[in-house]
ROLUMDO-954848 format. One record per atom (N, C-alpha, C): x negated, y negated, z negated. Coordinates in steps of 0.001 Angstrom, whole numbers, padded with zeros to 6 digits, always signed. Atoms other than C-alpha are relative to their C-alpha. Layout:
N
XYZ;...
END
This chain:
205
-000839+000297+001159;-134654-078482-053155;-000153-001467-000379;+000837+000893+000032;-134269-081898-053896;+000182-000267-001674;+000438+000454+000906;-135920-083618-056575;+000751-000826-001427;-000996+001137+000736;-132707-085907-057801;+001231+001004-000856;-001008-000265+001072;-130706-084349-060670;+001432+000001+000168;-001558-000064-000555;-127044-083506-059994;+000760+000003-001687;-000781+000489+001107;-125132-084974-063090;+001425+000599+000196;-001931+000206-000024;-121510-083869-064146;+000297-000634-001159;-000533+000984+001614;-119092-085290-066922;-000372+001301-001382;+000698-000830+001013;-120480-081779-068792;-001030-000580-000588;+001603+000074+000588;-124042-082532-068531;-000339-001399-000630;-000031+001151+000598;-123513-086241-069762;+000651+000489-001776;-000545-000341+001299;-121716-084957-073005;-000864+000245-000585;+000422-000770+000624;-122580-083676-075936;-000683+000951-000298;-000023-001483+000414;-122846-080352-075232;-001666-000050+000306;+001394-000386-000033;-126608-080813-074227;-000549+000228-001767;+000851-000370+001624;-127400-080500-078534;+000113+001984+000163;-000011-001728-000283;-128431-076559-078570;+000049+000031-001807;-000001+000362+001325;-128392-077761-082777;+000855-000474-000661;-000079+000276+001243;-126904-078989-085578;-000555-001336-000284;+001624+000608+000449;-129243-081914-086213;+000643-000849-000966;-000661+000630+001028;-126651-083619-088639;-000350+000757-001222;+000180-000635+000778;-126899-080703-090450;-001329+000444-001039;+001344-000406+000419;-130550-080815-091398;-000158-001233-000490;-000074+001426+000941;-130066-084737-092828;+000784+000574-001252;-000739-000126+001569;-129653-084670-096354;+001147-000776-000450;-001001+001242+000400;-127783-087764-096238;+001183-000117+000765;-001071-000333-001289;-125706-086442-093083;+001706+000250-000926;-000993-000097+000913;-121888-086719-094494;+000823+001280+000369;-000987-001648-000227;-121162-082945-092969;-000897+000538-001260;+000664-000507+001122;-123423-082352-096352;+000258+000114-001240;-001013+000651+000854;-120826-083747-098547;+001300-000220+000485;-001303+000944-000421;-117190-084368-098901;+000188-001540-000658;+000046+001683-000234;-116711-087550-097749;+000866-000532-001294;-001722+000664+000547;-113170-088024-100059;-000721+000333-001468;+000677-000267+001210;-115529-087292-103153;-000210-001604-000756;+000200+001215-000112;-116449-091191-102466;+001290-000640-000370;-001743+000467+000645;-112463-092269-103528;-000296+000708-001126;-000248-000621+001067;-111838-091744-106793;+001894+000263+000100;-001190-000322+000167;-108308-089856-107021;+001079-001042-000563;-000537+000755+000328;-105567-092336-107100;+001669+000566-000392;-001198-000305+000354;-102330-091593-109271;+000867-000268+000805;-001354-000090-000619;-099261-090463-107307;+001332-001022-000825;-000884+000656+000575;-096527-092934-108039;+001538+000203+000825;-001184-000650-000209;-093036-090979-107583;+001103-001845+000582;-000851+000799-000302;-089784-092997-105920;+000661-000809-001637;-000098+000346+001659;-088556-092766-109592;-000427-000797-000743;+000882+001083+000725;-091183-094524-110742;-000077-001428+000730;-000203+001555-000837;-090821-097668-108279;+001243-000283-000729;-001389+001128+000666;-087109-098070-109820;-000300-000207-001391;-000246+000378+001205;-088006-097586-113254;-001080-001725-000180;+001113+000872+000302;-090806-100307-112681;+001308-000984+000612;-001246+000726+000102;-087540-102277-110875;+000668-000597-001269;-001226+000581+000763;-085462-102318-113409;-000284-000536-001737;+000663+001183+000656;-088205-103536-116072;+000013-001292+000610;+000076+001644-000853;-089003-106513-113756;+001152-000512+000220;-001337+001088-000057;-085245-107602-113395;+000326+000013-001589;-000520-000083+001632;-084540-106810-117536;-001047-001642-000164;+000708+000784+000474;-087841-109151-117704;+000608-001710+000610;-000050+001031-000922;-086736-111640-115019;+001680-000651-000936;-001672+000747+000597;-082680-112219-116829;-000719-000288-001165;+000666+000887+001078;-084901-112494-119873;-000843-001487-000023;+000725+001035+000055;-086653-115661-118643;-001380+000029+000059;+001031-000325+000015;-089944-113912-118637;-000813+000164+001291;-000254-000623-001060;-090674-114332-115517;-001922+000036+000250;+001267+000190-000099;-094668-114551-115774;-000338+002000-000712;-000025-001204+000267;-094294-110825-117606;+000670+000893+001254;-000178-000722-000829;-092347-109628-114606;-001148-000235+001131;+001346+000188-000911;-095232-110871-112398;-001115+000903-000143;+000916-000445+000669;-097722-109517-114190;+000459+001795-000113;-000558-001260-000198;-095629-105943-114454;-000094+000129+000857;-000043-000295-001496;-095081-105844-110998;-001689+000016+000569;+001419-000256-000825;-098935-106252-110146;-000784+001240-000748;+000642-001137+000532;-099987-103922-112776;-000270+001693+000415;-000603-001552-000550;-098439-100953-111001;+000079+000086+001617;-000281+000188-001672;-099244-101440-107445;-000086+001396+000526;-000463-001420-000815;-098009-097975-105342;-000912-000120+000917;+000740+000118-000942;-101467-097264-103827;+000114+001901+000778;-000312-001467-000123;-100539-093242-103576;+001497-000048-000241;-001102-000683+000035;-097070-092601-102693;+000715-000078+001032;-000674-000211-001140;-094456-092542-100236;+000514-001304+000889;-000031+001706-000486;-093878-095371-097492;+001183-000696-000589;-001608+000795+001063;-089929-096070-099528;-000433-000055-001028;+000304+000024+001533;-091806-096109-102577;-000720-001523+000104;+000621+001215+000257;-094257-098759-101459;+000909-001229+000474;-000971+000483-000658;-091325-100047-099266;+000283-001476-001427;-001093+000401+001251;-089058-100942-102620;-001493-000700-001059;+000976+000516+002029;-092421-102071-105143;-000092-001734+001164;+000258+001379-000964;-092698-104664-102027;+000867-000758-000108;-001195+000391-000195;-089306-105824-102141;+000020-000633-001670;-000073+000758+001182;-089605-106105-106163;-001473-001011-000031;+000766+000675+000620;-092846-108034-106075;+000176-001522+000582;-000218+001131-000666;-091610-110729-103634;+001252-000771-000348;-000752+000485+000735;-088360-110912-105695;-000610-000617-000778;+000180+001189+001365;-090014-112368-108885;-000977-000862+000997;+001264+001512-000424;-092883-114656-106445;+001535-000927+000653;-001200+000767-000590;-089124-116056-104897;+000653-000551-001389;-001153+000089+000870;-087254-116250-108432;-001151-001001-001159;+001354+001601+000745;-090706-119050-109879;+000310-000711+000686;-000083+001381-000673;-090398-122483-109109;-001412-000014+000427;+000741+000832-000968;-093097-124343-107009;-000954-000642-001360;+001093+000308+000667;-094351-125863-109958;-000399+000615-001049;+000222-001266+001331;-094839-123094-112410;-001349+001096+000269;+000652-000847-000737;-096961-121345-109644;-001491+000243-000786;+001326-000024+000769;-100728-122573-110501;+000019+000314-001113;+000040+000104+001662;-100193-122700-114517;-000123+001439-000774;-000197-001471+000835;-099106-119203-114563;-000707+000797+000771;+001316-001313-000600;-101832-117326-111983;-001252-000812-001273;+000844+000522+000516;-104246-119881-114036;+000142+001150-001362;-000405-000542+000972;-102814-117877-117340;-000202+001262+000448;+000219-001147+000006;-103025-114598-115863;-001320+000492+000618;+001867-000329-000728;-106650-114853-114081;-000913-000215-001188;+000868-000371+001546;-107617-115676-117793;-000264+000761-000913;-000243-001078+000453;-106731-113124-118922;-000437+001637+000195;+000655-001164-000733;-108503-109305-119230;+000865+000575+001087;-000328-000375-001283;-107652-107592-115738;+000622-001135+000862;-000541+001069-000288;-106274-110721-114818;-000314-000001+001588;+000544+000016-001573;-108642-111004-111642;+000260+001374+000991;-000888-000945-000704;-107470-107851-110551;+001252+000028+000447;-001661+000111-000314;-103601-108590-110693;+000210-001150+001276;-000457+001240-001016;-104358-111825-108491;-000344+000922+001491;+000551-000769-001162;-106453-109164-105725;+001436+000785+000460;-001366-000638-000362;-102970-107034-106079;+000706-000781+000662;-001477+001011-000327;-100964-110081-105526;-000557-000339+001657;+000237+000154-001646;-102974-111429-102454;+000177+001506+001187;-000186-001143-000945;-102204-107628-100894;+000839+000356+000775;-001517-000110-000407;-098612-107852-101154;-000163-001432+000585;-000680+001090-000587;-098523-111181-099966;-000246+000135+002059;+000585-000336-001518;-100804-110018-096596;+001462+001104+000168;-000899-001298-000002;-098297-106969-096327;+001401-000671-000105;-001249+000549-000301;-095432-109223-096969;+000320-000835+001569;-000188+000699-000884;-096401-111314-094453;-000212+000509+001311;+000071-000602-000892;-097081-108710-091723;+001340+000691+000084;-001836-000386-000647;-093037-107633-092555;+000328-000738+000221;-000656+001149-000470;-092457-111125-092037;+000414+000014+001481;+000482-000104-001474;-093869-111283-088588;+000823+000736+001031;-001165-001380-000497;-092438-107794-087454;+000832-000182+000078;-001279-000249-000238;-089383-108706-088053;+000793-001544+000517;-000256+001689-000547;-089283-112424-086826;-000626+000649+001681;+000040-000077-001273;-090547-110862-083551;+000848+000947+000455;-000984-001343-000471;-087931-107820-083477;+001142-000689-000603;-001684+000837+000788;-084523-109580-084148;+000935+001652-000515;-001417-001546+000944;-082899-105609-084749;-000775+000346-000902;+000158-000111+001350;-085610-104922-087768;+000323-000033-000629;-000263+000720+001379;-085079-105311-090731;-000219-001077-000613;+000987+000923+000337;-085933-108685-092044;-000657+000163-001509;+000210+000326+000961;-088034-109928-094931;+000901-000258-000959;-001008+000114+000686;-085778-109399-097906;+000089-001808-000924;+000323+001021+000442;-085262-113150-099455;+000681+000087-001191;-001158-000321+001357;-082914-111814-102236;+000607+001267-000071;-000670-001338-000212;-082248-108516-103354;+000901+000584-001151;-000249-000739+001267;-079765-106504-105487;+000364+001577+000055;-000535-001146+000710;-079164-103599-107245;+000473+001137+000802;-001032-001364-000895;-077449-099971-105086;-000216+000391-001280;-000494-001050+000861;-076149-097457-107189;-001381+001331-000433;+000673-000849+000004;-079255-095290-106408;-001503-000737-000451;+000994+001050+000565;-081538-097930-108096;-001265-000376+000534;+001293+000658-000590;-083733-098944-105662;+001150-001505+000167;-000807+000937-000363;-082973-102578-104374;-000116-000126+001483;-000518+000037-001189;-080973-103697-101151;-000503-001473+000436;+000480+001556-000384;-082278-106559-099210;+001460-000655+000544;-001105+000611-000132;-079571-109017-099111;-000269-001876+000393;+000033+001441-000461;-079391-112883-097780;+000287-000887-001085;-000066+000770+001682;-079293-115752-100805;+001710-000342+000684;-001276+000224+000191;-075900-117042-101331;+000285-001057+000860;-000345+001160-001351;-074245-119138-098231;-001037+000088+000935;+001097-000142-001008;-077391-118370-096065;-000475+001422+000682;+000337-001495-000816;-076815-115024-094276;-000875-000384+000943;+000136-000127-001256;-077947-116547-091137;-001538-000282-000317;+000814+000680-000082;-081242-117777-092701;-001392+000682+000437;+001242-000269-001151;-084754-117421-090877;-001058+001088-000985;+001130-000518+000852;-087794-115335-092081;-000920-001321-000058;+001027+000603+000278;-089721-118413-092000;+000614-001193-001317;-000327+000750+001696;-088183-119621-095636;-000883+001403-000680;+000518-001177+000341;-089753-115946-096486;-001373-000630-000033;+001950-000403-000546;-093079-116717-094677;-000466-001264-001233;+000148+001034+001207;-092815-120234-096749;-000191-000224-001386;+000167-000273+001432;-092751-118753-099885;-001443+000958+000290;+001417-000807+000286;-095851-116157-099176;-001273-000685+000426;+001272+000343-000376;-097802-118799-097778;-000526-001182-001149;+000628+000997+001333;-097739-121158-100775;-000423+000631-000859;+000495-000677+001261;-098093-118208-103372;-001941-000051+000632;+001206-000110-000616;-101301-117583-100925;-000831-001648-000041;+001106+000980-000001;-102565-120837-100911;-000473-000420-001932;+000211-000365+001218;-102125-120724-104815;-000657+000395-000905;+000888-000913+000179;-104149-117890-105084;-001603-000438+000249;+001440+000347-000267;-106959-118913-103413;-000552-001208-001236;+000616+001526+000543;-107097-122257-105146;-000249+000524-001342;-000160-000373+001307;-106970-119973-108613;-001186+000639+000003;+001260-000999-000183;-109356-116994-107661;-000973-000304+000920;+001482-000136-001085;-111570-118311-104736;+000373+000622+001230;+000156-000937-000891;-112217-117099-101548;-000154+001032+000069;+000272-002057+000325;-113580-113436-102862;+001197+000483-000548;-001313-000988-000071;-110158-112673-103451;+000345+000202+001524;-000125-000395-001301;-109493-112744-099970;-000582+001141+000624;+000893-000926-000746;-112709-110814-099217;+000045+001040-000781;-000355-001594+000831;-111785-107940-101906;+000850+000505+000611;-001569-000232-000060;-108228-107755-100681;-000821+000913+001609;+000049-000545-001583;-109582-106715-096802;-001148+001120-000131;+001150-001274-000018;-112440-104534-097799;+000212+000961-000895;-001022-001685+000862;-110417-101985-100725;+000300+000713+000592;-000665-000774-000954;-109657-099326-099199;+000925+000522-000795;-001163-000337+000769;-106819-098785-101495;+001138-001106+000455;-001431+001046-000675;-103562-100188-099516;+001117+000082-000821;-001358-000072+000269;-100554-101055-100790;+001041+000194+001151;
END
């Protein structure tokens, strides 16, 4: 008989445990549910993305456009349906498009001073990553959908991504141009540990 061990892809597996041995760690996570560790995050209905819409454009014809900012981050769709987070995406990149260039710093400066403040900027750098990964997508797939650069109104009150006025043909990289200045913005307001919050939450927008 000889002496040398005849291996298969069985006897390499697993299956050699005749135990449990997770099961006898206290700290083993078959000892606990894991999803105990999340705290339950409010469902946010389609419904509720337009009614949060159609504050942020009431706020935005009002001139308010640092209150529609600030609305729009308050309510970020971390529980709900991918057209729900779809459409809160579409309104939060409307009002960062509908601020001037130099209004930018003055008014994250004003809202990072503010209680929750440093939270709304972590929201904002989320959508801007997430904006800028529909950018991408759809600057490398010409039949996508693109990055909406201007949107209005349907009948069924979500909003329609539409092209600015005289510039159907125009690029996603006037899109990417706007999410990369709000982003450099950001940083220069909150720091680098907004960056490093934004990638380690496990709460996605």
């Amino acid at each position: 008989m000889s002496i040398i061990q005849q291996h298969t892809a069985a006897s390499l597996s697993d299956a050699w445990r005749t135990i449990n041995i997770d099961a006898l760690e206290e700290d083993s996570s078959v000892n606990f549910d894991t999803s105990t560790l999340h705290p339950a995050l409010p469902e946010v209905s389609e419904a509720d993305v337009r009614q949060i819409n159609i504050q942020v454009r009431q706020l935005l014809r009002g001139g308010d456009a640092e209150g529609a900012l600030r609305g729009s981050l308050e309510m970020p769709v971390y529980n709900g349906s991918d057209l729900a987070k779809e459409a809160h995406l579409h309104t939060v990149i409307e009002v960062l498009q509908s601020i001037k260039a130099s209004e930018m710093t003055p008014m994250l400066q004003r809202i990072y001073g503010t209680p929750g403040g440093s939270e709304c900027l972590d929201v904002l750098m989320k959508y801007l990553y997430k904006g800028m990964a529909a950018t991408s997508a759809a600057d490398g797939n010409s039949s996508a959908p693109r990055t909406p650069t201007r949107m209005t109104p349907q009948q069924t009150g979500f909003s329609q991504v539409g092209g600015r006025p005289g510039g159907a043909n125009e690029s996603t990289g006037g899109a990417m141009s706007v999410l990369l200045s709000w982003h450099e913005k950001v940083v220069e307001v909150a720091g680098l540990g907004c960056i490093g919050r934004c990638m380690t939450d496990w709460r996605k927008v």
